[in-house]
N, C-alpha and C positions, 0 to 999 in steps of 0.2 A: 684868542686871536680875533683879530677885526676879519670879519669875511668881505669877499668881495663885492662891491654893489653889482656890477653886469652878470647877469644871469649866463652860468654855462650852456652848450648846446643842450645837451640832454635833459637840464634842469627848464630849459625853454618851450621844450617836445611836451614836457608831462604840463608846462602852464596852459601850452594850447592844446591839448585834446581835448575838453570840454569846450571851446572857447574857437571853434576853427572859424568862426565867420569874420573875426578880430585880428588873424594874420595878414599882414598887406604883403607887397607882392615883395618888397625890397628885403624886410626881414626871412621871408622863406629863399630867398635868393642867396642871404648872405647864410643862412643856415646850412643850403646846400655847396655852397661854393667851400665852406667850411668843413664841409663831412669830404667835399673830394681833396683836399688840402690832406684830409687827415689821412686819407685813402693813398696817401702819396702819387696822388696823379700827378703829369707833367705840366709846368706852366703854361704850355702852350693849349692842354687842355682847357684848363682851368679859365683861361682867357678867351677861346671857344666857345664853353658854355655862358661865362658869365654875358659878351656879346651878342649872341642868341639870344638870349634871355630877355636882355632887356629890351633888343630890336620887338621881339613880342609882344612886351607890353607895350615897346609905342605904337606898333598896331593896332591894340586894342585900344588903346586911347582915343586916337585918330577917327575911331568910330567910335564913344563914346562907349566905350564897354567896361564893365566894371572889373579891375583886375585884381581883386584879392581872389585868391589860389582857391579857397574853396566856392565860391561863385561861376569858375569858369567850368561850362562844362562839354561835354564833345561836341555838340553843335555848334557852340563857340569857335571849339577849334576846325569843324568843318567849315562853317560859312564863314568866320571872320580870320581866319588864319590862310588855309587852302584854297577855297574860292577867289578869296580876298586877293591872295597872292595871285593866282592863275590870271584873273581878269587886269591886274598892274602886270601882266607877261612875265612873270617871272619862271625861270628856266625849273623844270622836274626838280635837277640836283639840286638849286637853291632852296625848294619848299622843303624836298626829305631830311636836306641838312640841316634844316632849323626843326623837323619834328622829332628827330633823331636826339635831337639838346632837349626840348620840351616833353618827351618822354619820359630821358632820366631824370631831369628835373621835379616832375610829379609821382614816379616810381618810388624818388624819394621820398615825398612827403608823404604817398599814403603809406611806406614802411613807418616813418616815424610819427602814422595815427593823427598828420597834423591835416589831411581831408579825408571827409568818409567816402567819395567818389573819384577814383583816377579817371578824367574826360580823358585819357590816352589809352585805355585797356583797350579798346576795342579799333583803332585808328590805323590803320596800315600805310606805309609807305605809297608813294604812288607808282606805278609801272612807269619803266621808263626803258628807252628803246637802248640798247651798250653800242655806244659807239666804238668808228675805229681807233685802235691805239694809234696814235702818230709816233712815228720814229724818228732819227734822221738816216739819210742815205749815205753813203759812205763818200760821195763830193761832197754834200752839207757838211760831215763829222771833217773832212780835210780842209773847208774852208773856216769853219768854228777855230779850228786847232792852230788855222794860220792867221784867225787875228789879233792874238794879245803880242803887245809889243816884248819882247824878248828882252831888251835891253836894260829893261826895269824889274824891278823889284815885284810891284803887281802883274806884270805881263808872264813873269816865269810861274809866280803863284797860279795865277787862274789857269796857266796854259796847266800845270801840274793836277789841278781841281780836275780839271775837264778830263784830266788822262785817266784819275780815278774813279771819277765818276764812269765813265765810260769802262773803266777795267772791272770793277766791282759792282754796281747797280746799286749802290748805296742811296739813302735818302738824304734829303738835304739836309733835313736835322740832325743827322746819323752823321754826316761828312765834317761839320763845326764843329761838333762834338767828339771831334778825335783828339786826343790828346799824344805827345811827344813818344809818352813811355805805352802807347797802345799799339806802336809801330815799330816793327820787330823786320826790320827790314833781310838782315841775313835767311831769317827762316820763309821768309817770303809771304809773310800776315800779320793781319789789320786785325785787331778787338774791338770791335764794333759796340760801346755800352749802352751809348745813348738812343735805344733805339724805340719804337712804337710799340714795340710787342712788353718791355720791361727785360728782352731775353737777348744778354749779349751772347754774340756768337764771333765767331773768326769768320773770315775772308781770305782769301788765298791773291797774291798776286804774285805776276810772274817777273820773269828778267827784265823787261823792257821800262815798263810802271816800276821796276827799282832802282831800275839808272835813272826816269828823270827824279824819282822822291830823292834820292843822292845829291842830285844837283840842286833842287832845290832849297834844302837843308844845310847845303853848304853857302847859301845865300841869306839865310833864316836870320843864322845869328843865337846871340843868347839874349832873349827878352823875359822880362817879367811872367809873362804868360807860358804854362804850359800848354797851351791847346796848337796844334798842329799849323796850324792858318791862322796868319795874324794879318792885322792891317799893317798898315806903315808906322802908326803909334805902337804897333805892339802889342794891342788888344786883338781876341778872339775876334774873328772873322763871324757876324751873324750872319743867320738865315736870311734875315732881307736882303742883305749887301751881296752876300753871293748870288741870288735871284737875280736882282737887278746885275751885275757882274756878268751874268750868262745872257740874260738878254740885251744887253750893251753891244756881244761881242755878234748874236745872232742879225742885230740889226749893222754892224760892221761889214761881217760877211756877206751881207744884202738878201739875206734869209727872208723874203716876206711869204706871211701866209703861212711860218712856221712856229710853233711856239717854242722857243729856245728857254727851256728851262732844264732846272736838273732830273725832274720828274721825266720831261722826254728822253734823258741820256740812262735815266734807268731802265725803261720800255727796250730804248735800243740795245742795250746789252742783254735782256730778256732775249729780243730778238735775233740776234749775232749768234747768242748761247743756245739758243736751240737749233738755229739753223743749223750748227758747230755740229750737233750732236748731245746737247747735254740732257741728260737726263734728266727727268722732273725730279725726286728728290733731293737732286745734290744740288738745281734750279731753285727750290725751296729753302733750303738752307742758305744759300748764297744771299738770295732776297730778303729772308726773314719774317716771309708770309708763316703766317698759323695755320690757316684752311690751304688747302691745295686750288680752289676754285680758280683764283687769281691765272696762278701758274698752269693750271688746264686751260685758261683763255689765252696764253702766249703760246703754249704747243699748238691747242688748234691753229693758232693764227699764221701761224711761221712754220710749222716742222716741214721742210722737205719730204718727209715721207707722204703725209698725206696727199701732199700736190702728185708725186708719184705714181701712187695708188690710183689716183683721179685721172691721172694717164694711161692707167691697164682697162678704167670700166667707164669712162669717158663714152655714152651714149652717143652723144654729137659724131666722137671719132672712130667709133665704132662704126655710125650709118656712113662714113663717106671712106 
């Protein structure tokens, strides 16, 4: 048989271990975007790094810095990457979130032998100070709810979005990604597949979040698409259209200075949920966090108990 002329990945690892000063940055790029393909990561990942990535090297360009993978080294990535960024004002989160790509990007290569130097071994995130979670207030959540028009097709959809999102704390990715047969509306739960973790889980919703999915479903119709949320064509509802979608209605509402996103309707019902009483594991499972961290920052934030507490040994209210 005739073999292939393009070299496999693994066939490409073993041409460049002797030879690491000869890989340029595009080919280690498409190597690793390739190993996370194989890794079955999610598009949105894989779209993440590869963006990263290449914003990196125009960095490095822009300074004249040579960017084939085995030439870069931590200093590099201190003073032309870090500093670099700091001094063009760029926010903490934006620096850690591109070293965070540029880690595993080189974590790879020195797995696969193609540099003898990881410039990331030794590089730490930067400290950054955790801001507060923004919620909304329960007038914000009644004015959101009261601006999609009713009368229409998209004004029931979104007002329906907003009710789940709010009843669930689902992610935005996780909410497009519902499909028809994932909504088990009698038994009162959602299968959640699409989610960050790879770990589908159920959700529980109650009577109220079932009457409107009822109503809405009876507006649906039968389209082409099985995914839950369709547009007006009939196709899956993306992640960007529903973003913009929630901030459309935030700016309707006259919301300023709020960020009406579905990110903040998860915080809130974080919020709601613990104020409620909910327990942190059954908190955990709901949200579809791995670590507990997360969800110990919504208890402190929000539990009633501690405000409580802070009322029995209240030094202030103690001296008067």
């Amino acid at each position: 048989m005739r073999r292939k002329n393009t070299l496999t990945q693994s066939e490409l690892a073993k041409v460049h271990v002797n030879t690491q000063r000869e890989i340029d940055f595009h080919t280690a790029l498409d190597l690793f975007i390739n190993d996370c393909a194989l890794r079955n990561l999610r598009e949105h990942t894989l779209k993440f790094y590869a963006g990263e990535l290449i914003t990196f090297k125009k960095i490095l360009e822009e300074q004249g810095v040579n960017t084939e993978p085995p030439q870069i080294t931590e200093k590099v990535i201190e003073n032309n990457l870090i500093l670099y960024m700091k001094e063009q004002g760029r926010k903490t989160v934006t620096i850690n979130t591109r070293l965070r790509a540029i880690r595993a990007f080189f974590n790879f290569l020195e797995k696969k032998k193609l540099i003898s130097n990881n410039p990331m071994r030794d590089i730490q995130l930067l400290k950054d100070r955790r801001h507060i979670v923004e919620t909304f207030s329960k007038e914000q959540l009644q004015a959101l709810l009261n601006a999609p028009n009713m009368h229409t097709f998209t004004g029931v959809r979104d007002y329906t979005i907003m009710c789940l999102l709010l009843e669930t704390g689902i992610r935005a990715n996780e909410l497009v990604g519902i499909d028809l047969q994932d909504v088990r509306i009698h038994e009162g739960e959602i299968t959640v597949k699409h989610s960050k973790t790879y770990r589908e889980r159920i959700v529980p919703i109650q009577k109220e979040m079932r009457r409107v999915l009822e109503n809405y479903l009876a507006i649906r119709g039968i389209v082409d698409s099985q995914a839950l949320f369709v547009t007006i064509d009939g196709t899956r509802l993306s992640k960007r259209q529903l973003q913009n979608r929630i901030a459309l209605y935030g700016h309707k509402a006259g919301l300023k200075g709020v960020r009406c996103s579905p990110h903040t309707f998860r915080h809130t019902f974080a919020k709601e949920s613990v104020k409620n009483g909910a327990g942190i594991f059954e908190l955990q499972q709901i949200l579809g966090h791995t670590s507990m961290e997360m969800v110990r920052v919504y208890v402190n934030l929000f539990s009633e108990d501690v405000k409580k507490e802070h009322r029995k040994f209240s030094p202030l209210k103690s001296l008067f």
